[in-house]
N, C-alpha and C positions, 0 to 999 in steps of 0.2 A: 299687638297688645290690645286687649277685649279689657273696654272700659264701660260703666256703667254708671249715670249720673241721674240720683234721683230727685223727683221734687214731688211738694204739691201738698205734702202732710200739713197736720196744723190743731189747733185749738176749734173744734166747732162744737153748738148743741147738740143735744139727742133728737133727731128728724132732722136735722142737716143734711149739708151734703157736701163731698170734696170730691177731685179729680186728682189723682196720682198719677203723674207721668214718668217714665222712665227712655232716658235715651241713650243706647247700647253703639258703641263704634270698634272700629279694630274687627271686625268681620262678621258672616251671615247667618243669620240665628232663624232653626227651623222651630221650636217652642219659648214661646215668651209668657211668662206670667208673673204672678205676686203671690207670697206668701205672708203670713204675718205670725209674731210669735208675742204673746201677752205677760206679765209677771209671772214664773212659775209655772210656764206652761211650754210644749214642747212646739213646735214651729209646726205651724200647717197649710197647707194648700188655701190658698183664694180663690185663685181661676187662673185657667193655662189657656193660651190660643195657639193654635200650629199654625203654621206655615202656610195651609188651604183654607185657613180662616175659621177653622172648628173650633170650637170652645168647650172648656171642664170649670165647673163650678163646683164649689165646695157648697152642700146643702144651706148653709146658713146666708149662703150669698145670693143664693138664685131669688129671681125677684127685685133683688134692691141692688146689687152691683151689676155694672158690666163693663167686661173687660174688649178693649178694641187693639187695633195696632197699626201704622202705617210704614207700610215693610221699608216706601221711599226713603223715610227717615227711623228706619232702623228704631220704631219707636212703639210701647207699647204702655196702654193707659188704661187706668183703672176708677171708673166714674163711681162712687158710695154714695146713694142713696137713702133714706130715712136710716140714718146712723143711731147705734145703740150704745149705748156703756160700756157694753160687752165686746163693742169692736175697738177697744179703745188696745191699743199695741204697738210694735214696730211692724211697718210694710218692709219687706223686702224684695228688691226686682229678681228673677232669675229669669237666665235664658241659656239657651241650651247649644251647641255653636254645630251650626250645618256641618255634615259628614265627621266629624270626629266625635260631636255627643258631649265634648267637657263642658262640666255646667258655669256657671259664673252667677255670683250673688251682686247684690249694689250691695252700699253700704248701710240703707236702712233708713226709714222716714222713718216720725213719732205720728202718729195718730190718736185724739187724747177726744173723746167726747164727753161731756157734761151733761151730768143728769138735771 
């Protein structure tokens, strides 16, 4: 049973910063990343890490996010730097599950920045 427990969302200002963790059990995940989806908007990429340590950035994050993981604890973190308004949404964890590929979502922090 692939569970996934998120933290770390919250109320900051615009140039803040927060760290989202998520930590994944029930088995071994070759991509882990975060997605986030805003009012009205359809869900999209953050940044993904694989397995070897590579990372994909969504253009608006390169720069001021970055996303790590530590395989020991099955855990993968997404540090936001000088935050905007714009990034103000739900984060959601996904990971991807070694050799079968089924994906798995968390259940969703709030991310709220203040202009």
């Amino acid at each position: 049973q692939v569970q996934l427990v998120e933290s770390g969302g919250g109320l900051v200002q615009a140039g803040g910063s927060l760290r989202l963790s998520c930590a994944a059990s029930g088995s071994t995940f070759s991509t882990m990343g975060w997605y986030r989806q805003a009012p009205g908007k359809q869900r999209e990429l953050v940044a993904a890490i694989f397995s070897g340590g590579s990372t994909n950035y969504a253009d608006f994050a390169k720069g001021r996010f970055t996303i790590s993981r530590d395989n020991g604890k099955n855990t993968v973190y997404l540090e936001m730097n000088s935050l905007k308004p714009e990034d103000t949404a739900v984060y959601y964890c996904h990971v991807q599950r070694r050799f079968t590929m089924e994906d798995y979502w968390g259940q969703g922090t709030q991310v709220t920045v203040s202009s």
